[in-house]
N, C-alpha and C positions, 0 to 999 in steps of 0.2 A: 539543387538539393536543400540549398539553407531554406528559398524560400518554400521548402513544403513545410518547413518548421512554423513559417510565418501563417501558413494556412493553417495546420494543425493547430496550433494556437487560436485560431480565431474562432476556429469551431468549435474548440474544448470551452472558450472563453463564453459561448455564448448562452441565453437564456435555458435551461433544461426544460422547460415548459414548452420551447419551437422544436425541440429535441421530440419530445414525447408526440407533439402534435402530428408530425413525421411520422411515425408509425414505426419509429428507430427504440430498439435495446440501448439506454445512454449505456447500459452496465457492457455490454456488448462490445458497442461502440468506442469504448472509452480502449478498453483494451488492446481493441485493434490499433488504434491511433498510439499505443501506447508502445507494440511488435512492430507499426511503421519508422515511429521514431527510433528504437532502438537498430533496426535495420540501414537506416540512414546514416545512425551513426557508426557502426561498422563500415560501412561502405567509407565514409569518410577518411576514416582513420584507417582503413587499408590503404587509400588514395596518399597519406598523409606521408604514411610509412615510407612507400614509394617514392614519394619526392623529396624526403629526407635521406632516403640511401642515393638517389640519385645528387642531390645536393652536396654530401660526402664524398662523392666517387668526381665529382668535377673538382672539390677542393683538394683531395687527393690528385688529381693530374696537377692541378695548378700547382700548390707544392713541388711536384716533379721536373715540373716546365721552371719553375725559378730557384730547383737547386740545381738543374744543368746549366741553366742559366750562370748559377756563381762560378759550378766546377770548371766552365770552358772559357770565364773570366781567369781564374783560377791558372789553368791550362798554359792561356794565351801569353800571360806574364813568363809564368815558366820558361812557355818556347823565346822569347823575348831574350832572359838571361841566360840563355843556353845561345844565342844567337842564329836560332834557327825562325825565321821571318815566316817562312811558308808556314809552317806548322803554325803559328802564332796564328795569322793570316786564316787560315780553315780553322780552328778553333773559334775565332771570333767571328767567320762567319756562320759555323755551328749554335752560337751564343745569339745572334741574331734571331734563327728560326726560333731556338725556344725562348725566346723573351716575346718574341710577335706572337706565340701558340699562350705564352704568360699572362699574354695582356689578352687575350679572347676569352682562355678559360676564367681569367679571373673577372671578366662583365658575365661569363653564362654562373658562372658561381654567385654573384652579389645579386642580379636576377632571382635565381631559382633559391637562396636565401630569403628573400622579401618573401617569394613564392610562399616557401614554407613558416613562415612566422605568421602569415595572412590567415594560411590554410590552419595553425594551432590556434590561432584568435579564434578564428568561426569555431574550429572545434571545441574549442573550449567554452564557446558562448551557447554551442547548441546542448553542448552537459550539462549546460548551469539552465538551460533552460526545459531542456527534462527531468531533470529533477523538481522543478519548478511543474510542470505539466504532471508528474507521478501524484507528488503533494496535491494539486489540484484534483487531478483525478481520482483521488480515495474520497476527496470531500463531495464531490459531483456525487459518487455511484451510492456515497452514505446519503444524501440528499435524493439520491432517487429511490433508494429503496423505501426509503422514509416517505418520499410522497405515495409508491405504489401504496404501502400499507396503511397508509392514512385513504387511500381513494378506495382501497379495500371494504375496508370498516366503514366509509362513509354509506359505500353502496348498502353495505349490510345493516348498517342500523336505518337507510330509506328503507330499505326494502321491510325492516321492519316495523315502521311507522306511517307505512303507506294505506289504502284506504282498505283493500283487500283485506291486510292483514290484520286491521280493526275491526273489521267486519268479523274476521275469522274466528278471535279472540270473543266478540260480542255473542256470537251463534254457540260456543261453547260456553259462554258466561248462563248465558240461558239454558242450557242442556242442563249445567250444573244446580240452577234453581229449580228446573225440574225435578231431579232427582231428589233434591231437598226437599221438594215437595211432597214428592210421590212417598217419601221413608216415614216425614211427617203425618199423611194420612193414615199408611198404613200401622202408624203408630197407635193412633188416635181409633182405627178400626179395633185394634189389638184391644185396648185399653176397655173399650167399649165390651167389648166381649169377654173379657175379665169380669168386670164389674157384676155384668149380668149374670156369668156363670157364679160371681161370692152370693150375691143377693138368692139364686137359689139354693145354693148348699146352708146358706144362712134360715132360709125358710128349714128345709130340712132338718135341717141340726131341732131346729126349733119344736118342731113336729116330736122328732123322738125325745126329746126334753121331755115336751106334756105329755105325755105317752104315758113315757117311765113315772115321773109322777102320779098319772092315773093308778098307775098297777100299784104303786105305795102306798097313794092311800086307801085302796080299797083294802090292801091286805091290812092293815094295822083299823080299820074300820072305821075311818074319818070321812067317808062318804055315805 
């Protein structure tokens, strides 16, 4: 169990670059690794629970085993000043078994104590070190998203500075001097045919000018 955390570790610890090359979601991935750990530690800490109640329930015999222990010490004095021998006699051989079943329980008790101080060290080193893997893990996934979006834009500003698409820009750069051109001609067409049409309304005008003067002066007789 611990050592999945050693592995997990090693993979979250590693380059995001060998990640991506993988064909691996770090954002994905990161997650996953992150429902393993927390499942592990469950598991653990169920495990833990269990050999703490079990660790209790043998201290609790032992206790048991050496206060009968004292009572049939206890007992045996009694039967003694009562001078009853026999009775003393099976009391202290009663005091015998629970002190032998005293000293059993109490090595499976210092045992399964170690057991569980060992088992709350790991547990406790594999929380401090998911917590440590969480923290990493927001940094990794804000790093990868940042790389996606930087490889993003990279592509798209190649893509727009590639030779196609200068080409593309250049084919409409020309469309557009065409058109500049053609508006300018037809300008110049325009103008021309103005001109031509003032030059003859100019003649015109001109025409009936000396006209009307003709008719003036012949009526007042200056011709």
């Amino acid at each position: 169990m611990f050592k999945f955390f050693k592995r997990v570790s090693t993979v979250v610890g590693s380059e995001l670059n060998a990640m991506l090359d993988k064909a691996e979601d770090p954002v994905k991935m990161l997650d996953q690794y992150i429902r393993d750990m927390e499942s592990d530690i469950r598991e653990v800490e169920s495990a833990v629970s269990k050999h703490v109640a079990n660790e209790k329930m043998l201290k609790r015999k032992r206790d048991d085993a050496q206060a009968k222990v004292k009572k049939r010490q206890d007992q045996a004095e009694q039967a003694i000043e009562a001078d009853d021998e026999d009775l003393a006699k099976r009391a202290l051989e009663d005091k015998a078994e629970h002190q032998n079943q005293a000293e059993l329980l109490q090595e499976s008790w210092e045992q399964a104590n170690k057991d569980s101080n060992s088992l709350r060290e790991k547990l406790d080193e594999m929380k401090k070190e998911y917590q440590q893997m969480k923290l990493k893990k927001d940094s990794l996934q804000a790093r990868a998203e940042t790389a996606k979006t930087k490889t993003k834009m990279n592509r798209t500003m190649s893509a727009i500075g590639s030779d196609e698409s200068k080409k593309g820009f250049e084919r409409m750069e020309e469309k557009v001097l065409q058109y500049e051109a053609e508006a300018d001609t037809s300008e110049d067409f325009s103008q021309e045919s103005r001109t031509l049409d003032d030059e003859f309304d100019k003649l015109n005008n001109h025409r009936d000018v000396d006209d009307e003067l003709a008719e003036l002066k012949k009526k007042i007789g200056k011709e």
